[in-house]
C-alpha positions, 0 to 999 in steps of 0.5 A: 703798581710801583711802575704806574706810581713812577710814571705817575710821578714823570720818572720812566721816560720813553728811554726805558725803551732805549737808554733813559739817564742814569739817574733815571735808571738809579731811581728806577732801580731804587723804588723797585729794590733791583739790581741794574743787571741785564734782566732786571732792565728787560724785566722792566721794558716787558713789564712797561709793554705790558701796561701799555698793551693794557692801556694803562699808559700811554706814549706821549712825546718823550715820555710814558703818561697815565691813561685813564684806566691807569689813573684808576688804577693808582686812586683805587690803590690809594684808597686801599691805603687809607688809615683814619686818624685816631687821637689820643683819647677818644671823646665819648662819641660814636661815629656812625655811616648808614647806607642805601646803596640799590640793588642794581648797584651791588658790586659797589655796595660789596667794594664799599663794605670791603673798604670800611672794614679795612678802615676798621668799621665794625658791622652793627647792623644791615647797612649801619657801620660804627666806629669811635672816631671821625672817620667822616673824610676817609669815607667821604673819599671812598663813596665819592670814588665808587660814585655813592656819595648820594646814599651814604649818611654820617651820624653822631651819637653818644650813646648806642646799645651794647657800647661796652663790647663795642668799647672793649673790641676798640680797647677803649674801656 
């Protein structure tokens, strides 16, 4: 993943292949936390063949650039690293995402509970994921990448049943 996200970012060139800079290899070096030692530079080449022979980079002229798949690749991961914004002091307001996602959609139905929960959402009931704070933008993102976006809907509410165990799970009250 670090080397998508270095080629991502312009730093391998094709001299990985023959000699980059310097530089180049310093920085190389220092996002993977490795020695320069001879295996670590061959480890590196096989592991550069390797997403080539996947297809998740391509060879341009004088450097290696993201496929699509690659590009994938590096905004699911973004995804998994999402963290909402909790304020200070939460305002009384329970936020809420309701969804009807198909059945001939399941797989991403799956992917997106797996992706509230990381977030931190808690199940309420079928299809009805609350949390205390505006987590709208976060999930926007996530449907929008698994290309949900139509079937998800955001509420807001100040009251919801049994909000005390809810409140004491969140270490609100």
């Amino acid at each position: 993943m670090q080397i998508l996200k270095l080629i991502a970012l312009g730093v391998v060139l094709i001299g990985v292949g023959a000699t980059p800079s310097p530089r180049t290899m310093g920085r190389i070096f220092t996002e993977l936390k490795l020695k320069d030692t001879k295996q670590s530079r061959r480890a590196i080449k096989k592991k550069v063949w390797e997403m080539g022979h996947r297809g998740y980079i391509e060879t341009s002229e004088k450097r290696y650039e993201l496929s699509e798949i690659g590009r994938r690749i590096l905004e699911e991961e973004k995804l998994w690293s999402l963290k909402i914004r909790v304020p200070q002091a939460w305002d009384g307001t329970w936020h809420i995402v309701v969804f009807d996602i198909p059945q001939e959609r399941k797989n991403v139905r799956i992917a997106f509970i797996r992706h509230l929960q990381q977030l931190g959402l808690v199940f309420y009931q079928r299809s009805v994921w609350i949390y205390p704070y505006d987590m709208t933008d976060e999930v926007r993102e996530i449907a929008a990448f698994l290309d949900i976006l139509p079937f998800i809907s955001f509420i807001k509410a100040i009251h919801v049943d049994n909000s005390h165990d809810l409140q004491k799970y969140y270490k609100l009250a």
